[in-house]
C-alpha positions as CSV (number, residue, x, y, z in Angstrom):
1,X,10.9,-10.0,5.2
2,X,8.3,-7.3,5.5
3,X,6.8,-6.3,2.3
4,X,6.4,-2.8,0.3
5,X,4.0,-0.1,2.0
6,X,2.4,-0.1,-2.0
7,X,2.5,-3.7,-1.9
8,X,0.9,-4.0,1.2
9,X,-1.8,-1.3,0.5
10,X,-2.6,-3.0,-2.8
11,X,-3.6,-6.4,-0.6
12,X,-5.4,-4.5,2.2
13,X,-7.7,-2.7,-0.5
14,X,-8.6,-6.0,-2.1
15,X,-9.2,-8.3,1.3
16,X,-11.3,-5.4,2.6
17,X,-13.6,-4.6,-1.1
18,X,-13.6,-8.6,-1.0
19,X,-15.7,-8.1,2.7
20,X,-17.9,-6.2,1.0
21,X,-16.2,-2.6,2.1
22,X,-15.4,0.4,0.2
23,X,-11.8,1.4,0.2
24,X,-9.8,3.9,-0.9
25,X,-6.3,5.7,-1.3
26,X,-6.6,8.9,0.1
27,X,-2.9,10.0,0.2
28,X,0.1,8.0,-1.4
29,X,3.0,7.9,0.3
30,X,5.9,6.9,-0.4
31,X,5.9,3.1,-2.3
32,X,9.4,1.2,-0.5
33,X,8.5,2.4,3.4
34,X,5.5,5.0,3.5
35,X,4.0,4.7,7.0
36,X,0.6,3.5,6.1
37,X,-2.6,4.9,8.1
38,X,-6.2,3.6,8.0
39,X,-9.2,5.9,8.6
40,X,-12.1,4.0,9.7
41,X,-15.3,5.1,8.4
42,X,-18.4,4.3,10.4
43,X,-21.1,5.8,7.9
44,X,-22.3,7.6,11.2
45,X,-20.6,10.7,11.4
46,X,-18.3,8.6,14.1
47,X,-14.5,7.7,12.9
48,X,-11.3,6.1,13.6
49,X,-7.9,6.1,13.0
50,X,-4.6,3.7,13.1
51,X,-1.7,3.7,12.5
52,X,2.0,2.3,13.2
53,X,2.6,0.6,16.1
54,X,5.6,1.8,17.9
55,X,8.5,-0.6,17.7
56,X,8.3,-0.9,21.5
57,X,5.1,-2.9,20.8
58,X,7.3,-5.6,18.0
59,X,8.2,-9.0,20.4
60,X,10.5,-11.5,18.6
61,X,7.3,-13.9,18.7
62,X,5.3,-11.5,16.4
63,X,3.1,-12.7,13.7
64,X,2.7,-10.6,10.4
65,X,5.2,-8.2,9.3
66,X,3.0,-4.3,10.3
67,X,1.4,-3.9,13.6
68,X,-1.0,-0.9,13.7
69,X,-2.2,1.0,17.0
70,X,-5.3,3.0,17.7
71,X,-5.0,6.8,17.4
72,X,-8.6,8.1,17.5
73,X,-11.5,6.0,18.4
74,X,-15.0,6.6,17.4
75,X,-14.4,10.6,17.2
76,X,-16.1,13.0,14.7
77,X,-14.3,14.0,11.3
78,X,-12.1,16.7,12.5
79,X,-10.6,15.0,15.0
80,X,-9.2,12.1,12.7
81,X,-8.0,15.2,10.5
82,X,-6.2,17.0,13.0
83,X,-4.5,14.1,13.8
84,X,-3.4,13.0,10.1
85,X,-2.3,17.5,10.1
86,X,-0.1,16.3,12.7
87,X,1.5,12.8,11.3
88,X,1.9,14.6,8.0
89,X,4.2,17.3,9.8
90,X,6.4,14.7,11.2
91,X,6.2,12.4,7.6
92,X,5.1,13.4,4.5
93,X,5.7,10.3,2.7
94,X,2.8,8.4,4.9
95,X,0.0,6.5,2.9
96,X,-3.6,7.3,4.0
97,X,-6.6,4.4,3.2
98,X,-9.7,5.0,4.1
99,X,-12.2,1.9,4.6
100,X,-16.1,2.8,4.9
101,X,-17.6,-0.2,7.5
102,X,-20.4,0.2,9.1
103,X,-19.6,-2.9,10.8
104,X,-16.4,-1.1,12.2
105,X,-14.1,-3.8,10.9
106,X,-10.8,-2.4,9.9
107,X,-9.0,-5.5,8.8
108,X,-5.5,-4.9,10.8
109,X,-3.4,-6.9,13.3
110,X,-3.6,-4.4,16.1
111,X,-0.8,-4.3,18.8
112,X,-1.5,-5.3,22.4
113,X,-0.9,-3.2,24.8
């Protein structure tokens, strides 16, 4: 059973504050389904961004209930921006977190390829 996308958000901000990260909601979307999308912060002037995993990337044998997928790696500001410009077009209901790490850890199951 896959959990709420406020649910969800709730636990992601707490596991990564808990790692010694700041978090925060940037955009809340909508609380049942809201496609959730992390910004990754590198305190560099370098960012990332994830988001949903395309269903194509789901097996039976999955773990966890949301897979994420890289959208922007290591790219200044503006890029990550444009980006988001674009998913909000599409979906306005979408959640946006942002994690500061210098570390770069961004706490998600990430799809394989």
């Amino acid at each position: 059973m896959r959990v709420t996308s406020n649910f969800w958000v709730g636990g992601y901000l707490r596991r990564a504050m808990a790692e010694g990260c700041f978090s925060s909601v940037v955009k809340r979307g909508a609380e049942e389904a809201g496609a959730i999308f992390i910004i990754l912060n590198y305190c560099n002037g370098e960012f990332s961004l994830f988001g949903p995993a395309p269903q194509s990337m789901f097996d039976e044998n999955a773990q966890g209930d949301r897979l994420f997928t890289t959208l922007v790696e290591k790219q200044p500001e503006q890029a990550v921006l444009d980006r988001l410009e674009s998913e909000k077009k599409f979906d306005s209901d979408l959640w946006i977190i942002e994690n500061e790490d210098r570390a770069g850890r961004s706490f998600l199951q990430l799809a394989k390829d």
